[in-house]
C-alpha positions as MATLAB code, in Angstrom:
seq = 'XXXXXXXXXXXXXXXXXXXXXXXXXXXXXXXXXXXXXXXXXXXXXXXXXXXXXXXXXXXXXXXXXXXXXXXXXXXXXXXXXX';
ca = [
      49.548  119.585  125.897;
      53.461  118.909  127.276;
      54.059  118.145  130.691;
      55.671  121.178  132.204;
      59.271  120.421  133.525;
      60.531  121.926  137.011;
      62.493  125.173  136.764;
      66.499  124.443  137.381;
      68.191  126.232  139.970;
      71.130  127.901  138.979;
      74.118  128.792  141.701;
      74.981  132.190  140.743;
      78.676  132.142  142.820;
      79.919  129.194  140.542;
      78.767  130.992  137.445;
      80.731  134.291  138.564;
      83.568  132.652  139.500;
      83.509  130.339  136.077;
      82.640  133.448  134.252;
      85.686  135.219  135.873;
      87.932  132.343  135.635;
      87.714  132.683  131.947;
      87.949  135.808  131.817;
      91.146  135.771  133.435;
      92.843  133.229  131.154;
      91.340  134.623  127.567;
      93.621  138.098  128.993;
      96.523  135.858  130.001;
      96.860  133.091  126.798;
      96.611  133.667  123.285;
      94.410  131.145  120.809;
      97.111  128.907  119.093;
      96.329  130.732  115.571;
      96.578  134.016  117.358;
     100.198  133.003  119.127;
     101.450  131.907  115.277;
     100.301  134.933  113.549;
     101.409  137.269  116.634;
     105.278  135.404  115.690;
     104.585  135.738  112.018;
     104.342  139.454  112.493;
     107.197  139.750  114.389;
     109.445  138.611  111.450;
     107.743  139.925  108.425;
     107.213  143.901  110.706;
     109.463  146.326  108.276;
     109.572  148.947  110.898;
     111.906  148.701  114.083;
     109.499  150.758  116.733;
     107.013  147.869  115.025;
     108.943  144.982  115.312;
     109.881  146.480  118.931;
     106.296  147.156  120.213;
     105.496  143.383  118.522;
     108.386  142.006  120.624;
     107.270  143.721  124.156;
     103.735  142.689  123.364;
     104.983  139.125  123.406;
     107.638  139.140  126.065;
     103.960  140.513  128.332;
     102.527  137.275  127.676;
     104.869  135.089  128.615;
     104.810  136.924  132.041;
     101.251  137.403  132.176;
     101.104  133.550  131.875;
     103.837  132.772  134.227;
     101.632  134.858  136.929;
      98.803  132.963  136.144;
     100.708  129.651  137.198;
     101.650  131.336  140.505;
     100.478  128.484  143.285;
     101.427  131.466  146.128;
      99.437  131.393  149.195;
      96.224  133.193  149.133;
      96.314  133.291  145.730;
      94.283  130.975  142.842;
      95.401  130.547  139.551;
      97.466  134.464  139.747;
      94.201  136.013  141.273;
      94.418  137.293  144.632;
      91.517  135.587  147.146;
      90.193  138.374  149.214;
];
């Protein structure tokens, strides 16, 4: 018969806050494959409202991630502390 091992104790506030932490950047960054076919579509869109909406789409994540790098009082990594 095997030896039974202790239970671990998990801390449930780092989780959250790990869990939210990602979170937070997969809506801010795009995957490297996901930035190059994102630019790829840009220049191969035939339509103008597409290449626009493409355009705006990407112009958003370059502030989203500029936010994100915010070091403002009361404020961690573009999240507001409360």
């Amino acid at each position: 018969m095997q030896e039974e091992k202790p239970m671990r104790t998990l801390n449930v506030e780092e989780i959250s806050k790990n869990i939210k932490e990602m979170c937070i950047e997969a809506n801010h960054f795009l995957s490297k494959d996901m930035d190059i076919a994102m630019k790829n579509a840009v220049s191969t869109e035939k339509s103008p409202l597409g290449k626009k909406i493409l355009s705006q789409l990407q112009d958003n994540l370059k502030i989203a991630g500029r936010r994100y790098d915010t070091n403002l009082p009361g404020y961690w990594n573009g999240s507001r502390i409360s």
